[in-house]
C-alpha positions as CSV (number, residue, x, y, z in Angstrom):
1,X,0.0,0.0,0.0
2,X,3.1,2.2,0.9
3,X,4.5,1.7,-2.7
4,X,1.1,2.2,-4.6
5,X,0.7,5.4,-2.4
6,X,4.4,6.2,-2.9
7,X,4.2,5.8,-7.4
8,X,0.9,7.9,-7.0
9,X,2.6,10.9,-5.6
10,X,6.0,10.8,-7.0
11,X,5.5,9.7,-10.6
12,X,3.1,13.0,-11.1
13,X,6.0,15.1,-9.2
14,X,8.6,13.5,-11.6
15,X,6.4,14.4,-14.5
16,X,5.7,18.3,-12.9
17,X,9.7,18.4,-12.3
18,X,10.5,17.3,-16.1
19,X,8.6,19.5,-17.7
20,X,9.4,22.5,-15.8
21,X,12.8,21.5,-16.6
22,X,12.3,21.3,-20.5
23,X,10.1,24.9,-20.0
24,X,13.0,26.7,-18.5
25,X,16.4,25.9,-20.2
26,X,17.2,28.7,-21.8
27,X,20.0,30.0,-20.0
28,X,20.1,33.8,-17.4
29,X,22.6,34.8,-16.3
30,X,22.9,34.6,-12.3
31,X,25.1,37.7,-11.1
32,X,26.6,37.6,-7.4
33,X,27.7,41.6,-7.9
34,X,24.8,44.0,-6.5
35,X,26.4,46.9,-7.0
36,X,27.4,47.0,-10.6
37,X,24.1,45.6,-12.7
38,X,25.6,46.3,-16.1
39,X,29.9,44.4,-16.1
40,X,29.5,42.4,-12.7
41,X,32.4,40.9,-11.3
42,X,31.0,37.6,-10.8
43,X,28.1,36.3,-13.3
44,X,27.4,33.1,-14.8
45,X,24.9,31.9,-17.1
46,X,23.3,28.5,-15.9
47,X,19.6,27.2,-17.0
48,X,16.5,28.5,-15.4
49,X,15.5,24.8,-13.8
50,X,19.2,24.9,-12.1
51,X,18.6,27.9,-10.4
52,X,15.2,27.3,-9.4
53,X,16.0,23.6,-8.1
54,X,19.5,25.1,-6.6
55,X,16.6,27.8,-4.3
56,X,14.5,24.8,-3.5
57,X,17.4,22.7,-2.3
58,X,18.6,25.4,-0.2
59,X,15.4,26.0,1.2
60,X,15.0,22.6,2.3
61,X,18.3,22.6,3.4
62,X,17.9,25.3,5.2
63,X,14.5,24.2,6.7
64,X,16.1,20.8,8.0
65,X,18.8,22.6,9.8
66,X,16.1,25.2,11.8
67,X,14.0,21.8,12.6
68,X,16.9,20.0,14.1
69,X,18.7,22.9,16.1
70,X,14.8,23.8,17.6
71,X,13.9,20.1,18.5
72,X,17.6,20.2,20.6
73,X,15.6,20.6,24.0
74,X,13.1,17.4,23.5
75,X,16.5,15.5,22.4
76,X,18.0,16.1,25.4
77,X,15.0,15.7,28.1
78,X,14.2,12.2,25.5
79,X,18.1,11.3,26.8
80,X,17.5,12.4,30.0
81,X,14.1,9.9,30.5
82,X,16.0,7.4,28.8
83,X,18.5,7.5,31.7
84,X,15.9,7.9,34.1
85,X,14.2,4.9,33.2
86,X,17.2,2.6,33.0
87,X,18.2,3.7,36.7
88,X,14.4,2.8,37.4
89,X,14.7,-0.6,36.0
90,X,18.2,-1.1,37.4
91,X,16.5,-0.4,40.9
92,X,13.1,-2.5,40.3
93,X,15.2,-5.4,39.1
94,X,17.2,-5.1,42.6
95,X,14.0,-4.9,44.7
96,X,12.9,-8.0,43.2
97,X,16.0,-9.8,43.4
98,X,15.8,-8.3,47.6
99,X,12.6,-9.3,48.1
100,X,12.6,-12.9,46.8
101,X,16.0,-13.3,48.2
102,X,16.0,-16.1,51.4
103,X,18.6,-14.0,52.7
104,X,16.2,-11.3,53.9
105,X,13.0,-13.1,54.5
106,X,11.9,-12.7,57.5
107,X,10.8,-15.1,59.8
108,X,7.8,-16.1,59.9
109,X,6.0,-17.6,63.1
110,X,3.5,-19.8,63.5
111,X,0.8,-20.9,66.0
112,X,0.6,-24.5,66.4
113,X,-3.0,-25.4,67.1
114,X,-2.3,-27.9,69.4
């Protein structure tokens, strides 16, 4: 069901992605000089798609990296449960081991009915 789910989502995206690549080769001209429009220093002419997929790559990039630094604070209280609940079982395991133990049973006295 994943798969089926999976081919019904991505074939139309590869399809989209395609034919916005074949719309937009024709090459501009991406300039990294703002302050001289006309002879910048630094300009290269790359296809349309490239620029635009270059943005979106970026962006996710970008996006991923601002997820993970602002999830930092559940990562560390999820470690610091995980710790806490080890030392938990550590201690439940050696109450059980205590109590079952014939060590420290106590006595236990009984009334004949004689």
């Amino acid at each position: 069901m994943k798969k089926l789910l999976a081919a019904l989502i991505l074939v139309p995206l590869a399809i989209i992605v395609v034919a916005l690549s074949v719309a937009n080769r024709h090459a501009v001209v991406l300039s990294l000089d703002p302050f001289n429009g006309e002879a910048p220093a630094v300009a290269v002419a790359v296809p349309l798609f490239v620029v635009l997929f270059a943005a979106l790559a970026i962006g996710v990039l970008l996006g991923g990296i601002g997820v993970w630094l602002g999830q930092g604070r559940w990562r560390r209280q999820a470690r610091a449960l995980k710790r806490e609940a080890t030392t938990v079982r550590r201690e439940n395991e050696a109450f059980k081991a205590a109590r079952t133990s014939p060590a420290t049973a106590l006595a236990v006295s009984r009334r004949d009915a004689a």
